[in-house]
N, C-alpha and C positions, 0 to 999 in steps of 0.2 A: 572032155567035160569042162567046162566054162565055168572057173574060181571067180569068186566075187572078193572085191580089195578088202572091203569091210568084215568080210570074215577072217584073217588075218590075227593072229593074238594079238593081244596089245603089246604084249612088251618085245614082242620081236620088232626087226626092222622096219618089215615092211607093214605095222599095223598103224593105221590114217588116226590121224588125231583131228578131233572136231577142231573147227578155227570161228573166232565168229567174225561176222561182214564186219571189213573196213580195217581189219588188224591188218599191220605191216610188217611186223617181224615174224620170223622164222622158228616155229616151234621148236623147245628146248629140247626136244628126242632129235631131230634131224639137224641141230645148229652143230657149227663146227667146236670140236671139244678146245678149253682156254688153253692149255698147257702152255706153251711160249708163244701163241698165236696172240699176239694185240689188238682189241676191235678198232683203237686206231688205224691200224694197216687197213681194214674193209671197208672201205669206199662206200659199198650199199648201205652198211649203218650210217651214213654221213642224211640218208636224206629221212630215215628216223629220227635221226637225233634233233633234223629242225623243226619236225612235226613237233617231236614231243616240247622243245621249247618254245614252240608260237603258241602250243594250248596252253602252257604252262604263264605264257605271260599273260594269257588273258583271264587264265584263271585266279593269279597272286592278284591283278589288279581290278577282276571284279570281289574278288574276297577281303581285297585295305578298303573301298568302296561301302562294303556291307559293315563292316567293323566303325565306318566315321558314321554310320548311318544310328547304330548301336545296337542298344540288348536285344531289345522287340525285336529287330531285321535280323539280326544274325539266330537267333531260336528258327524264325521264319526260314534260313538256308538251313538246319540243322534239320527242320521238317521235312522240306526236299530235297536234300538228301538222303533222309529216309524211305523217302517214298520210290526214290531211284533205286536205293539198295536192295528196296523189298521188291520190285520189279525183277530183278536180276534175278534174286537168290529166287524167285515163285516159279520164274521160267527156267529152271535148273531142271528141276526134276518133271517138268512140263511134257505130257506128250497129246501131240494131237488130235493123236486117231482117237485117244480116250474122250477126251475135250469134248470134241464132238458128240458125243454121245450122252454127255451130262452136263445141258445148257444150263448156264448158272451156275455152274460151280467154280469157277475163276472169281464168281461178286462175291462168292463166298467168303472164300481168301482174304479181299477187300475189306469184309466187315469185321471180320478179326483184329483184322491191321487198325481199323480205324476206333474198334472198342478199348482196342490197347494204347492208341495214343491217348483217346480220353482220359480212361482211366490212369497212367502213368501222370499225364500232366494236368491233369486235377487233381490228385494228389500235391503235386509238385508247387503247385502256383497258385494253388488256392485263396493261401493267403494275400498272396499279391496281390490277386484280383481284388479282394474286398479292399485291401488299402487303396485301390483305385478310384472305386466306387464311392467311399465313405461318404461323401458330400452330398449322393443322389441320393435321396430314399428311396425312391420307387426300384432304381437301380440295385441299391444293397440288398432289395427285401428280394429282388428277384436272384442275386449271385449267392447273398447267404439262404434260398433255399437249394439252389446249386448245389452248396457245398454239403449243406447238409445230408440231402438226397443223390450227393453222387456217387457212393458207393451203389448203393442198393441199383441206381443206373444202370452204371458198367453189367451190374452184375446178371440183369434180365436181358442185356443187348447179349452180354455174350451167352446166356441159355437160350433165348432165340435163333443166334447162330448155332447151339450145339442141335435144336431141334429140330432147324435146316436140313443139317450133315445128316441126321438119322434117317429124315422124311427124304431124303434124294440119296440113298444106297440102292444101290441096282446089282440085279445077281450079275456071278462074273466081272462086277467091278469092283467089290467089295477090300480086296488086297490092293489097289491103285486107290482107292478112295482115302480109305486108313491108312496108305502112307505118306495121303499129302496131307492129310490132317495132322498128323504128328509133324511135317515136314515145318507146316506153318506155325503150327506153335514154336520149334526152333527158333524159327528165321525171328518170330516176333521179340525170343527170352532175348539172341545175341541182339539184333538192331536197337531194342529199346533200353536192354541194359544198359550202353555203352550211350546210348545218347540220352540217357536220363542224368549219367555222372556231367556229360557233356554239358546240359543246360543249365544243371547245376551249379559248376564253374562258372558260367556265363554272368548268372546274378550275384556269385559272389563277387565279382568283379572281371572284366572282361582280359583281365591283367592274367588271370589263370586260366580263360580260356585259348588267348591267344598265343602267349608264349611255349607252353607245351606244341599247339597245332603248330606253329612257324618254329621249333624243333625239329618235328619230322618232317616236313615239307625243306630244311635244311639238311638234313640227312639225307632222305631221300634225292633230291640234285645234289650233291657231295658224291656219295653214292656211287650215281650213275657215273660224274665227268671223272672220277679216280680211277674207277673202275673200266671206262670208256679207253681214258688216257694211259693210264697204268697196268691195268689189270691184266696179269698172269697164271696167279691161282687159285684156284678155283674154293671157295671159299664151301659150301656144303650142297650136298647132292642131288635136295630138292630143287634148287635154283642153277643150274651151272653156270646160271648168266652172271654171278656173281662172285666178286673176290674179294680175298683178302686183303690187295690194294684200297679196293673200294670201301671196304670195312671200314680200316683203321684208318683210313684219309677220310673219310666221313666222322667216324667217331668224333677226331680231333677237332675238326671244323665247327663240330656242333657244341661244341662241349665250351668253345671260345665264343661261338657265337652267344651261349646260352646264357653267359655271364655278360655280354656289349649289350645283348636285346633288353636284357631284365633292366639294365640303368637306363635306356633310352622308354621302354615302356614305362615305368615306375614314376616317368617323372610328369606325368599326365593324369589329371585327376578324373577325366572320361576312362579313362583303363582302371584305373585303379578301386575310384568310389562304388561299392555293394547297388545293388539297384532292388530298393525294398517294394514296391508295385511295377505296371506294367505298361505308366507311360513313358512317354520320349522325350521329355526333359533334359537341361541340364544338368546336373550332378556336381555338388558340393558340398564336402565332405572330409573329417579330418582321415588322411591319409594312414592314419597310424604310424609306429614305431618305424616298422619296416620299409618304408617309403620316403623314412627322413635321413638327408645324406648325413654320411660319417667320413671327416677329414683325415688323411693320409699323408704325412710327410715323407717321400724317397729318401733314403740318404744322400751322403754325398760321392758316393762312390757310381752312383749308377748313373748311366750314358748321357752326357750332355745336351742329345738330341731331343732330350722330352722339352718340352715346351714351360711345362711349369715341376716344381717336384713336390709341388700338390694336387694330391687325387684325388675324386671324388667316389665314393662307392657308400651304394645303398645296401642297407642288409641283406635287403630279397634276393641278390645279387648271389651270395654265397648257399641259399635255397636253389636258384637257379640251378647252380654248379650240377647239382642232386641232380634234377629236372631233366638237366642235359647228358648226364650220365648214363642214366636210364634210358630215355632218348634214342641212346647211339649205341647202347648195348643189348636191353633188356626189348624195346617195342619191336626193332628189327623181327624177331622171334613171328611177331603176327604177322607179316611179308611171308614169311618162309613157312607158318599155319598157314597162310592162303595159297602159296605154291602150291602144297603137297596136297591140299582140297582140291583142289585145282587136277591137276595129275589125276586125282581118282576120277571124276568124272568126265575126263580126258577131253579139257576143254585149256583153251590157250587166255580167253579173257573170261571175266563174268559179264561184258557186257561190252559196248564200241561207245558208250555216250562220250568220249573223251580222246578226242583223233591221237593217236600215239601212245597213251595210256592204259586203254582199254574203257574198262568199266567204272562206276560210281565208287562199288565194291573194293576194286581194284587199288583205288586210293584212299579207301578208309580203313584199311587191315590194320596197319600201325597207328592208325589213330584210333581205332578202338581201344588198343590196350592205353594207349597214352593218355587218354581222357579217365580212364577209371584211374590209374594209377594219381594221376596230378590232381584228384580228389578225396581220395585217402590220404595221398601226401599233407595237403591243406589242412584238410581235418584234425588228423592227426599232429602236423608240428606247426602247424601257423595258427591256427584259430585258438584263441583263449580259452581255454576250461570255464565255462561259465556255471556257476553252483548255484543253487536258489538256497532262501533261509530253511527251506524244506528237506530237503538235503540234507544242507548240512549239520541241522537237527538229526536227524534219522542217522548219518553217521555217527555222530557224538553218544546216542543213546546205543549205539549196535557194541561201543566203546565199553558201555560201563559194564560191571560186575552183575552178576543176578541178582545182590544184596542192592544194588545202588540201583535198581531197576524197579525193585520192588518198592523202596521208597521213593521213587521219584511217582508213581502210578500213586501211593496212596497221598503224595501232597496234592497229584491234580486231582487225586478226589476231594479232597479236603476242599480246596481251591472253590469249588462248587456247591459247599455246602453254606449255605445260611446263616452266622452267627446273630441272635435278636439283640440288640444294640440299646441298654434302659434308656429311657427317658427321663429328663430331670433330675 
């Protein structure tokens, strides 16, 4: 009787692990276990290793390219890279035989994806847009009805689409239909969540979206060459490709780097200045506290070899530190969530856009969590508490006593009353 390979358990030996076109490594079920094995010593990894840094350099140098370009451009790659991510993750759970059988329903998908960027980034940038405008009339009467009317938008695009999905249920597909609709609203909460903190950064200043991204992207190569050159232990289960060397030689790196970049970014007022509309302008603008250097004398005891034994360091610099902390301890974590996702649907990349790499997806796990976190971060300890006199009226009165509340209500009534004022 004639065994098929595919029928096979998964977690036995012999069960086949999907691979997608164009990956070069060795899926993590059949690679050889790290224990005092070096992937120095393996040769074959030598000609991975050059793929992955010839896409890598073309990648850092079309991404400094989009960054001199500015806000506009770099939202514009944020875009497309969603648009690659939502590709990947829609063909995950993709099958064809169904496909065919329900023409249109992949534009479905699409329209989902694309109601959800509107509405995410018209929300987001609304106002931007008008401060664009303001000069044009014809223009502002046509974006402030935009804004006005873009809720209620979104909201008939996306009952359209749900009116879609009901009107193209077909018997017998009714359990594949339902669970790519749930599947899609997923893919849309993660992608958009993450790139809504992303854009977000971006217009507060491209200083917090860049330095987080060029974090991981430092971790990540750290990483790999520790881990490549060092690596003997095997650091956690989902990943075996990974170690301990790698880890904590990554950590370190990032964590120095995190503090050099912050002073070399910081001192660029295109990094640093808010971009309050949505043209491509200059930008000038006072930098704030944080971006103004604080002088450092060395003592006299330390190494002669410094050049001067005065330093320069900018505040942001010690925020950084945080930044890169996290970085190299805490985003890792979304690598090792997309492994074990990964493993469940026993798939080696989410996708080949990226020779060496894999997928879009593939390279944005740790940047998802690292964009939300360095937005909360911001919010939270860099951005001024800003109070309106409304506020902090309404504080002051939440303050007073029931007695002191009662007469303060009957002065402003009073306040309003009429006193007739004699004449002569």
């Amino acid at each position: 009787m004639h065994t098929d390979n595919n029928s096979s358990a998964p977690g036995t030996p012999s069960g086949r692990i999907r691979r997608r076109r164009g990956s070069n490594e060795v899926p993590s079920e059949v690679a050889k276990a790290n224990g005092n094995h070096l992937l120095v010593s393996d040769r074959s990894k030598y000609k991975s290793m050059l793929i992955r840094a010839y896409s890598s350099v073309w990648m850092i140098g079309g991404f400094a390219f989009i960054i001199y370009m500015g806000h506009l451009y770099i939202w514009a790659m944020v875009v497309v890279i969603q648009i690659f991510m939502a590709k990947e993750l829609f063909n995950l759970l993709r099958r064809a035989h169904e496909d065919r059988q329900l023409p249109g329903f992949r534009l479905l998908n699409w329209h989902f994806f694309f109601t959800a960027m509107l509405f995410v980034y018209g929300r987001m940038l609304s106002q931007r847009l008008v401060n664009t405008v303001t000069l044009d009339k014809v223009l502002y009467k046509l974006v402030s009805r935009f804004v006005k009317y873009h809720m209620v938008t979104c909201y008939f695009f996306y009952i359209a689409g749900f009116m879609w999905f009901i009107l193209t249920l077909k018997k017998k597909m009714y359990k594949y239909q339902f669970s790519q609709y749930a599947w899609t609203h997923m893919i849309l909460i993660v992608v958009f969540t993450q790139s809504a903190f992303t854009v977000a950064n971006i217009f507060e200043g491209i200083f917090w979206f860049l330095l987080p991204a060029s974090l991981i992207v430092i971790n990540d190569i750290a990483a790999y060459f520790f881990g490549f050159f060092f690596g003997r232990t095997p650091l956690i289960k989902l990943s075996p490709k990974k170690t301990w060397e790698g880890f904590i030689g990554a950590s370190i790196t990032t964590i120095i780097s995190a503090f050099l970049l912050a002073n070399v970014f910081g001192r660029f007022q295109w990094l640093t200045c808010p971009r309050k509309d949505l043209s491509t302008g200059w930008l000038d603008c006072d930098p704030g506290p944080l971006f103004k250097p604080e002088y450092f004398t060395l003592p006299e005891w330390f190494p002669a070899w410094f050049l001067s034994r005065e330093i320069v360091v900018l505040p942001v610099q010690w925020h950084a530190l945080l930044l890169g902390l996290f970085a190299s301890i805490i985003a890792p974590f979304g690598g090792f969530f997309a492994s074990g996702f990964k493993r469940a649907f026993k798939i080696k990349d989410f996708g080949d856009s990226i020779p060496g790499h894999g997928g879009m997806t593939d390279r944005m796990d740790c940047q998802m969590v690292m964009a939300v976190f360095a937005y909360i971060y911001h919010q939270s300890f860099v951005v001024p508490q800003n109070l309106s006199i409304e506020m902090i009226l309404d504080q002051i009165i939440l303050n007073l006593t029931f007695e002191e509340q009662i007469r303060k209500s009957w002065h402003d009534e009073a306040s309003f009353v009429k006193i007739p004022v004699p004449i002569g």
